[in-house]
C-alpha positions, 0 to 999 in steps of 0.5 A: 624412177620419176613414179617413185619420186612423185610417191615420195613427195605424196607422202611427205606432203601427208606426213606434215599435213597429220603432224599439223592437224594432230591436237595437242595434248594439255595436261592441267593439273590444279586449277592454280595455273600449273603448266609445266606437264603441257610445256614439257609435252608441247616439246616433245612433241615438236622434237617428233615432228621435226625429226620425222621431216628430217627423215623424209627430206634424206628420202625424198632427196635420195628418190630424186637423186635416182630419178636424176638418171632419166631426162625428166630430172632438174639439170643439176641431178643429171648425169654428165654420159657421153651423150651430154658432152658437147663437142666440137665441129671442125668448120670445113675450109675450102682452097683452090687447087690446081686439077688436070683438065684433060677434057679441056686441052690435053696432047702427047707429041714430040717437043723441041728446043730450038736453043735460042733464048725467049720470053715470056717464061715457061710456054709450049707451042701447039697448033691445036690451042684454040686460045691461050691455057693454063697448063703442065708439061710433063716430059716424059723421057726423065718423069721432069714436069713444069707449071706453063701456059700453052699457045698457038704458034705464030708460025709452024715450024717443020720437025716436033709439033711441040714448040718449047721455049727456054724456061721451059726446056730447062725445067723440063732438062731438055737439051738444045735441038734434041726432041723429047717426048712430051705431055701437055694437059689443061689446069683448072682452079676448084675450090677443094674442101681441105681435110683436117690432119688426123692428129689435129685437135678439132675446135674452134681456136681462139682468134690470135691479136691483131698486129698491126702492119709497119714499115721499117725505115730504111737504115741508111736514111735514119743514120743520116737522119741522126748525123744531121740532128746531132750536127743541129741541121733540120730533118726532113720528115719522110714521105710516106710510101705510095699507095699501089693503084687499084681501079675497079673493073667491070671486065671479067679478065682485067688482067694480062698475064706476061708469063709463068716462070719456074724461076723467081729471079726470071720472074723478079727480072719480068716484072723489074723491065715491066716497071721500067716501062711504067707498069705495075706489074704483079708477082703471084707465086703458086705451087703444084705437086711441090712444084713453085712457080710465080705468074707475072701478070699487069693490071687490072684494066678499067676498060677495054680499051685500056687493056687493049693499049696495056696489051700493045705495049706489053707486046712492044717490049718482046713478050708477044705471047701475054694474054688476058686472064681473069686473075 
C-alpha cells in the first residue's frame, strides 16, 4: 500500500511540474494591441491546470486513505482493531490472611472443661507449647471450631492433656467435665494477593473525595449549652478529646496481648478492667472462615523494661496467660 502512495505522490509532483513549464500560447493578431485571444486561452488554460490538481489530490487522498491500514501511516489514517485498544490493568492488591500452619505447632487430643470461669478469653493448654501461639480449635465431636492462642500449662492436671478455658469450651459447645476430641493447629499472617471478582469491571476507579473526620457533640452537653445561653449565663467552650498516646518503639514485639475473645462484649469488658487500671488497651476485631473474633492487646512499650512492668501488672489483675506480640 505504502508503494502505491509514494507513486501517486511521484507522479502528482510531475503533473505540477509539466503544467508549470508548459508555455503559454499568445495569439496576437494586429499590431494595435488586441488581446482578447491570449486573455481568453490564458483562461482556459488555468481552468485545465486546476481541475487536473483537483483530480490528483482525490487520488492521492484515496492512495493514502488505503495505505492508512499499515502502521506506516500518519495516526490520524489508522485503524482503531482491537489491537490498538488500550486497555486496563487491574493493580493486584495484596491482604493478610490467616494460614494454618501445621508445621509450626499442630496436636489431635482430648480436651476438657473443668467448668470454672477463667480469663484471658479463648485459650487451650498443652504441655508440648514451647511459647505462646496463635492458633484454631476444632472440635471435632460436632465440626465447631474458634479462633485462640495455645500456652503452656502451669501445671498438668491428670485426665485430657487439652486444658480449655470457658470462652473457648462455649464456642467450641463443649459441656463442663464431659471430654471432647479436639484439633489445635498454628495460624500464620501471609500477604495474599486478592483476586478480582469475575463480574467486576477492570480499571482504575476515580479516587472518591476526601471527607473530613468530626466528632459529634454530645446531645446532652449542647442541650445544656443551649439552656444556659438563652438563660444569658456564659458557656464554657468544650475541651477537645485527648489524643491516644503512641510512643515509638524499637522492639519487635512492643505489644502484649491479654487474650482472643469469640465475644465482643467479653472483649469490650477485658479492655473496660484494663482502662480502669490506667491502661490503654486496644480492641482489634478479625475473622477467619466467617468466624469474628476481637484481640485484646496493651501497648506499644518504648523499652524492655516498660513492657516487663506493663506485663506485671497485667498479670496482677488475673490475666496470667498475656504475652508479648509483634502487633
Amino acid at each position: 500500500m505504502r508503494e502505491t502512495a509514494d507513486t501517486v505522490t511521484q507522479a502528482f509532483h510531475k503533473s505540477l511540474e509539466t503544467l508549470k513549464s508548459r508555455p503559454k500560447r499568445v495569439n496576437k493578431r494586429n499590431n494595435n494591441g488586441h488581446t482578447g485571444t491570449m486573455r481568453a486561452a490564458g483562461a482556459k488554460a488555468k481552468n485545465m491546470a486546476s481541475k487536473v490538481q483537483f483530480k490528483l489530490v482525490g487520488i492521492l487522498a484515496g492512495a493514502l486513505a488505503l495505505a492508512g491500514c499499515g502502521d506506516d501511516a500518519p495516526s490520524f489514517l489508522r485503524g482503531g482493531g482491537s489491537g490498538d485498544t488500550a486497555t486496563a490493568n487491574a493493580t493486584s492488591r495484596t491482604v493478610e490472611r490467616d494460614v494454618e500452619a501445621p508445621e509450626v505447632f499442630q496436636v489431635s487430643d482430648s480436651g476438657l472443661w473443668d467448668g470454672r470461669p477463667s480469663l484471658g478469653g479463648v485459650w487451650v493448654a498443652h504441655p508440648d507449647v514451647d511459647e505462646p501461639e496463635r492458633v484454631i480449635i476444632r472440635n471435632e465431636d460436632n465440626s465447631k471450631f474458634v479462633i485462640g492462642v495455645v500456652y503452656r500449662p502451669e501445671r498438668q492436671t491428670p485426665g485430657p492433656k487439652i486444658q480449655v478455658s470457658s470462652d473457648a469450651a462455649e464456642a467450641l459447645g463443649m459441656l463442663a467435665g464431659k471430654p471432647a476430641s479436639l484439633n489445635v493447629t498454628a495460624l500464620r499472617r501471609e500477604n495474599v494477593a486478592e483476586e478480582p471478582a469475575e463480574d467486576a469491571p477492570t480499571g482504575t476507579l476515580a479516587a472518591a473525595p476526601a471527607v473530613a473526620a468530626a466528632t459529634l457533640d454530645d446531645p446532652i452537653e449542647a442541650a445544656a449549652a443551649a439552656l444556659d445561653a438563652a438563660e444569658g449565663k456564659p458557656v464554657a467552650a468544650a475541651a477537645p478529646a485527648p489524643a491516644r498516646p503512641q510512643a515509638a518503639s524499637g522492639l519487635t514485639k512492643p505489644f502484649i496481648q491479654i487474650g482472643i475473645f469469640s465475644v465482643q462484649a467479653n472483649a469490650n469488658n477485658t479492655a473496660e478492667a484494663l482502662r480502669r487500671a490506667g491502661m490503654v488497651p486496644t480492641i482489634k476485631p478479625g475473622k477467619m472462615s466467617g468466624k469474628d473474633f476481637w484481640r485484646v492487646i496493651v501497648g506499644p512499650a518504648p523499652s524492655t523494661a516498660e513492657r516487663a512492668a506493663l506485663l506485671k501488672k497485667i498479670k496482677g489483675l488475673g490475666f496470667s496467660d498475656a504475652y508479648f506480640v509483634t502487633n
